[in-house]
C-alpha positions as CSV (number, residue, x, y, z in Angstrom):
1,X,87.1,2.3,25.2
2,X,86.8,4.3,28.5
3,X,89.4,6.1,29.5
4,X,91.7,5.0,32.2
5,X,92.1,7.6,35.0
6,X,96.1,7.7,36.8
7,X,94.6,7.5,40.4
8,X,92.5,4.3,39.7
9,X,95.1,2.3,38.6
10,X,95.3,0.3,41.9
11,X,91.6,-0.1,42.2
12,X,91.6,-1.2,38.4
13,X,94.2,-4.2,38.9
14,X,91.9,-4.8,42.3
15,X,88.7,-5.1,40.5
16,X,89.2,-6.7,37.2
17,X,92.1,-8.8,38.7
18,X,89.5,-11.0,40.5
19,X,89.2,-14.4,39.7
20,X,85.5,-14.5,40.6
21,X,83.1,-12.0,40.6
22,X,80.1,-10.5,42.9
23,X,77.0,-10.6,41.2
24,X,76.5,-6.5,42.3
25,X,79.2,-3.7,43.1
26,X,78.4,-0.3,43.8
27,X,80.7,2.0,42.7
28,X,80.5,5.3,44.8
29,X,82.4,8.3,45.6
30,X,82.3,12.3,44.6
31,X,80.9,12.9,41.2
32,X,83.8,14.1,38.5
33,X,86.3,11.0,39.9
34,X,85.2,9.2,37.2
35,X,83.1,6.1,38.7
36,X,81.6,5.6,35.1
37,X,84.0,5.2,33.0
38,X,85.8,2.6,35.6
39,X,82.4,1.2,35.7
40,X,82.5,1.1,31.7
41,X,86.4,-0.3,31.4
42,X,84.7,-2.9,34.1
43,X,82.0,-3.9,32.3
44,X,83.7,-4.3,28.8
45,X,86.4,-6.9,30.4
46,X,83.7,-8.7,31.7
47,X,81.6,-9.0,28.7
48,X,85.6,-9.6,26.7
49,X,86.0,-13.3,25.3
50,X,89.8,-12.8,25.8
51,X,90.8,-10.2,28.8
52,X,94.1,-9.4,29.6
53,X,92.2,-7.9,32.6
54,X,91.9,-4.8,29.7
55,X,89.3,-5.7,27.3
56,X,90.8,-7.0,24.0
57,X,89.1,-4.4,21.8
58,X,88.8,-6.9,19.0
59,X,87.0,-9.7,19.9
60,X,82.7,-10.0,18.2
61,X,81.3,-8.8,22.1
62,X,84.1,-6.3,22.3
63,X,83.2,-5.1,18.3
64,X,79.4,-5.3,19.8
65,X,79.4,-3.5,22.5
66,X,81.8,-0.6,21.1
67,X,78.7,0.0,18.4
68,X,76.2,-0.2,21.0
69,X,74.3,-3.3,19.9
70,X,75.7,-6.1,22.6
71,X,73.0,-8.2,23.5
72,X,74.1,-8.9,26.8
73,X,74.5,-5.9,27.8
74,X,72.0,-2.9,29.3
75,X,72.9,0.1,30.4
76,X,70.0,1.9,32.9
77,X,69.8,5.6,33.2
78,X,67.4,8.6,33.4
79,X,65.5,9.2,30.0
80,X,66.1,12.9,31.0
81,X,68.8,14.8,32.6
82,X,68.3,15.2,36.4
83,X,65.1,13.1,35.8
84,X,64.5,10.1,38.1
85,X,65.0,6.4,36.8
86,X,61.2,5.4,37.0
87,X,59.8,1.6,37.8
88,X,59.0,1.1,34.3
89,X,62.4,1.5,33.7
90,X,63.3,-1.0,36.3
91,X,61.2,-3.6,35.1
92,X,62.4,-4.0,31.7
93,X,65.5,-4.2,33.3
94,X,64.3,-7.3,35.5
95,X,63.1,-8.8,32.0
96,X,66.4,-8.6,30.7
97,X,68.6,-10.1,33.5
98,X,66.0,-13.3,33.9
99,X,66.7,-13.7,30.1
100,X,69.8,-16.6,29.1
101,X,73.3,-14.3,27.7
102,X,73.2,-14.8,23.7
103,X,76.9,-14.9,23.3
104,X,77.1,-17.7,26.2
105,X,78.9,-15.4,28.2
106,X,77.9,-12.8,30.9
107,X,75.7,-10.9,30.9
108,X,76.4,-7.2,32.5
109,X,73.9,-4.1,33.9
110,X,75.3,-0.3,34.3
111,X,73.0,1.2,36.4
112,X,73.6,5.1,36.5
113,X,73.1,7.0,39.5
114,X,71.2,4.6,41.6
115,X,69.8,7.0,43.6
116,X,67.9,9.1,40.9
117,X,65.4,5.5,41.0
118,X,62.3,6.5,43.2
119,X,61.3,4.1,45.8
120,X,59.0,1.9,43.8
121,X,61.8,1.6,41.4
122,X,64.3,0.7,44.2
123,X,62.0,-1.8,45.5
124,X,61.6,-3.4,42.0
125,X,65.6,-4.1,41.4
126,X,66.1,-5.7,45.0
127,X,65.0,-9.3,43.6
128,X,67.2,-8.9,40.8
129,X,70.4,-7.9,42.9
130,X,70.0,-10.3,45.5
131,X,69.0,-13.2,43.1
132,X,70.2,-12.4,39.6
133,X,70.0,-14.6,37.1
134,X,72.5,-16.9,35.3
135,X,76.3,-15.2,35.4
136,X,74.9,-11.6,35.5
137,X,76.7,-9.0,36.8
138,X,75.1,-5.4,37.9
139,X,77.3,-2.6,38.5
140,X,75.6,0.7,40.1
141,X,77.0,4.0,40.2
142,X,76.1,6.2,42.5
143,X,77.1,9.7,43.8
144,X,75.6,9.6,47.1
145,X,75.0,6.3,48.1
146,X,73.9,8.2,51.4
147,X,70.3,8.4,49.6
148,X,70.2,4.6,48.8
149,X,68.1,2.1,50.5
150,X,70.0,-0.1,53.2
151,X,68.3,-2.7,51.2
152,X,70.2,-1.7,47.6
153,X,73.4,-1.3,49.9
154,X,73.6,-4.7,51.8
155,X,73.0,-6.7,48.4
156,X,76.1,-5.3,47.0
157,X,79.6,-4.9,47.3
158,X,80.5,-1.5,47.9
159,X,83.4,-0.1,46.7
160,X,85.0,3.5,47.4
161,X,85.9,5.5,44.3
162,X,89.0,7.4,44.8
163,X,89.2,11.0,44.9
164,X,92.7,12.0,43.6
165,X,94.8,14.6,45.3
166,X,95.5,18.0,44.1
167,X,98.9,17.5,42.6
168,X,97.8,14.0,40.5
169,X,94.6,16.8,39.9
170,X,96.1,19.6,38.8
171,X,98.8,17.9,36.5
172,X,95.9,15.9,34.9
173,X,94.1,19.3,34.3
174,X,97.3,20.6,33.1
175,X,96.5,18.2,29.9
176,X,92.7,18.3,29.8
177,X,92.7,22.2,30.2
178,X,95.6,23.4,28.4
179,X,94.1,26.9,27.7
180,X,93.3,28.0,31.1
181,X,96.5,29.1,33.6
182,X,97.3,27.5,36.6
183,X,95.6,29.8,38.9
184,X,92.3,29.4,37.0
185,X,92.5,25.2,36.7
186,X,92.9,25.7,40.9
187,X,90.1,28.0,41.2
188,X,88.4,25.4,38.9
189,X,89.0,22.5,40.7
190,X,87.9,24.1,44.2
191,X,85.0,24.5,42.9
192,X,84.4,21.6,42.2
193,X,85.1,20.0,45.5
194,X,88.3,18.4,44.2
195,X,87.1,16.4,41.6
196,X,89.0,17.1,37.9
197,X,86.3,15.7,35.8
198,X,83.8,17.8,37.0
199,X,86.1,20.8,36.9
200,X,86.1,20.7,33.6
201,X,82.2,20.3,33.2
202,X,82.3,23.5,35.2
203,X,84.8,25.6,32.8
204,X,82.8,24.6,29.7
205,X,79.5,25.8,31.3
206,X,81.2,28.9,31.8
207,X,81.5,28.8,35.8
208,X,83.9,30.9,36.9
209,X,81.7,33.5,35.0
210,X,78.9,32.9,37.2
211,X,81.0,32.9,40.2
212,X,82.2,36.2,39.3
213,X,78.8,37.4,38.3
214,X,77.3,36.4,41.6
215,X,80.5,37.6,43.7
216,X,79.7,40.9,42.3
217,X,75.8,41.0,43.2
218,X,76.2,39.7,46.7
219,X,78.9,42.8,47.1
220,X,76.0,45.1,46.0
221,X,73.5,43.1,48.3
222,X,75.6,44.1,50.9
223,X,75.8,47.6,49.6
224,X,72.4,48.0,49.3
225,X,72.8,48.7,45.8
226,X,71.3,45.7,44.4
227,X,67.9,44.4,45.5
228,X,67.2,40.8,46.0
229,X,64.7,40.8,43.5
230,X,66.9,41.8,41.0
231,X,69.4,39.6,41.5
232,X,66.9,36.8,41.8
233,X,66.1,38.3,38.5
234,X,69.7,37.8,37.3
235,X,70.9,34.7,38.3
236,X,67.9,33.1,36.7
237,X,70.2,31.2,34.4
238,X,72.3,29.7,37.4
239,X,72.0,26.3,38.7
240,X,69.8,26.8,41.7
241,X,71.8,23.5,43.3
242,X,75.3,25.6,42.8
243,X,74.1,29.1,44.5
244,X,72.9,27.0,47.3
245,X,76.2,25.1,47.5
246,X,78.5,28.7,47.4
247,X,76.1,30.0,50.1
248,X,76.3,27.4,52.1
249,X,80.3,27.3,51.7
250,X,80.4,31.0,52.8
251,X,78.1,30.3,55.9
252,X,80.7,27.9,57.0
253,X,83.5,30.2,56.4
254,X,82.2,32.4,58.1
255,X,81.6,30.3,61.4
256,X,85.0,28.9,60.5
257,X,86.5,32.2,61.0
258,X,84.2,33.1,64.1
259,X,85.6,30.1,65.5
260,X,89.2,30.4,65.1
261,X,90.3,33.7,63.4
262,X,92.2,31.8,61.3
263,X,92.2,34.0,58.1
264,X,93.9,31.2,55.9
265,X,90.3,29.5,56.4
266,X,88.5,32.3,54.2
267,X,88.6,30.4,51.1
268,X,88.5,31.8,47.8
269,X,90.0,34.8,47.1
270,X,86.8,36.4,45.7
271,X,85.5,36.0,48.7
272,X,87.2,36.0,51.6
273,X,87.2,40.0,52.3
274,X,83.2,39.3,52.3
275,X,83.6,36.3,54.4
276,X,85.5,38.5,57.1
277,X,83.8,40.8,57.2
278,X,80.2,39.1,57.6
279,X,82.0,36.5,60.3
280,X,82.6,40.3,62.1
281,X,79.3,41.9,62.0
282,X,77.1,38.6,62.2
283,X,75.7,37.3,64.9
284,X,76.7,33.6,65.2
285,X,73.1,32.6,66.2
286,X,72.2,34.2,63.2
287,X,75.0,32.8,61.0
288,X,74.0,29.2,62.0
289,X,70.0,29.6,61.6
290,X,70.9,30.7,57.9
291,X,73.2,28.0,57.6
292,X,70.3,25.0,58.8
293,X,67.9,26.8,55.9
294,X,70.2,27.0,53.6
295,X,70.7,23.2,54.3
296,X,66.9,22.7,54.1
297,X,66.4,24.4,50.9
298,X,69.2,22.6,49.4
299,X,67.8,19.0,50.4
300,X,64.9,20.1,48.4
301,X,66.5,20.8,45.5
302,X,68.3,18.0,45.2
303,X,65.3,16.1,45.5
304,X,63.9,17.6,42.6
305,X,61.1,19.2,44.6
306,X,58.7,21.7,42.5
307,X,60.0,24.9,44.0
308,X,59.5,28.1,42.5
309,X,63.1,29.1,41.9
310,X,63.0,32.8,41.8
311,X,60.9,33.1,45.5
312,X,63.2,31.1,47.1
313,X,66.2,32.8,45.6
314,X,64.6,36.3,47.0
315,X,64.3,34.5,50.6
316,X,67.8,33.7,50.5
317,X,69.3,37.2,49.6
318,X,66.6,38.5,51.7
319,X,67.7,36.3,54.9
320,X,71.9,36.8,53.7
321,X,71.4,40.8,53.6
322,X,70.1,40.9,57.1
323,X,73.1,39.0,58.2
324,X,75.5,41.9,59.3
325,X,73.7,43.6,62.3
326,X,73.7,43.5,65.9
327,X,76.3,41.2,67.6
């Protein structure tokens, strides 16, 4: 059974409280809210003989689908991590949801993310969610349904996952985290954007080490004690996608600060004298032509594009070491 989350407990009763359901929801929102497990508690009452909304647990499709052999249900996701869902893919899917349920019931489709399909795949779901056959019911997961097709987006109905606030966050990490202090589980869950299951994805990949790690190189960047080709060197076992998200944090710090001079806006601790004191000595046209490539760069890594990760770290730290400099 999926585990039920505190702050979805009003968009639980509102979803599996329905009477009738849509043939499609997309489920979007942040990722670490945990969209798939309420996608997951979702799909188990649907496929339930005997719901209370909750799934019974006991019942042959409940039995089924807890050891993974329910026939009327298909569950569509990369065959590799951060790989995209290909049309293959897709169309087996289609020859499953034209086929008649085996258990008489419904039949029910996790699709997870939606956007990691390419466009041919996209293309190849639309006559599925807009016609689907017999009492199917497709529920898509996505983490940025800004890089979905209008197409995907108007067969369905979307739903907002919600993000829980810092309090509800922090007590559930409390539970989930047990071993770290309160100060770390906050620096945890900044970094991850608010969201508490994907701060603790980030402490067990052993992120606030590479926070510190990189805190300390961009320090000697600044210093000129540290070249960017050896820290390009070093950070080689970092997630390209979360360097580019700190930098382009700190750029907006620092045009925060230029802004207003409101030091409360510096974030981070580890950071904030660095912040300052870049937000003193840069340039703002300089801050925010960094801050559009930066942007760039990032696009392209989230799109999976073959880039050659250690150049384009060296451009970075080349382009953030020239920041401070004539005003």
């Amino acid at each position: 059974m999926a585990e039920a989350y505190p702050w979805q407990d009003s968009l639980w009763q509102q979803l599996a409280g329905r009477t009738q359901h849509a043939h499609a929801y997309l489920l979007h929102g942040p990722a670490g809210i945990g969209k798939r497990a309420l996608a997951e508690r979702l799909m188990a009452s649907l496929l339930c003989q005997h719901p209370t909304p909750e799934a019974c647990g006991e019942c042959k499709s409940c039995l089924l689908l807890k050891a993974g052999s329910h026939p009327d249900n298909y569950i569509l996701e990369p065959e590799e991590a951060d790989k995209a869902i290909k049309v293959d893919q897709v169309r087996d899917l289609v020859s499953f949801v034209v086929q008649t349920a085996q258990l008489g019931g419904r039949k029910v489709v996790l699709i997870e993310p939606v956007e990691s399909m390419n466009i041919n795949a996209a293309n190849a779901l639309l006559k599925s969610l807009e016609e689907p056959s017999g009492d199917t019911v497709l529920l898509l997961v996505s983490h940025q349904p800004s890089r979905l097709l209008p197409t995907i987006k108007s067969r369905c109905v979307q739903q907002a996952c919600p993000l829980p606030s810092e309090s509800m966050s922090l007590q559930w990490l409390a539970q989930a985290l047990p071993e770290c202090s309160e100060d770390e589980r906050v620096e945890l869950l900044t970094l991850a954007a608010g969201s508490p299951l994907a701060a603790v994805t980030l402490q067990g990949q052993g992120v606030r080490e590479q926070r510190a790690q990189v805190v300390e190189g961009v320090k000697k960047l600044l210093k000129q004690q540290q070249s960017p080709t050896q820290l390009a060197e070093e950070w080689k076992n970092i997630p390209m996608l979360r360097l580019f998200d700190w930098f382009c944090d700190w750029s907006s710090l620092i045009l925060r600060y230029q802004l207003t001079q409101d030091e409360s806006g510096l974030g981070l601790t580890d950071m904030r004298k660095v912040v300052q004191y870049l937000a003193q000595k840069s340039a703002q046209p300089k801050v925010l032509d960094i801050q559009d490539w930066i942007l760039a760069q990032r696009q392209k890594v989230l799109s999976k594009a073959n880039l050659n990760a250690a150049l384009l770290l060296e451009a970075l730290l080349v382009q953030w070491a020239s920041l401070p400099g004539q005003r």
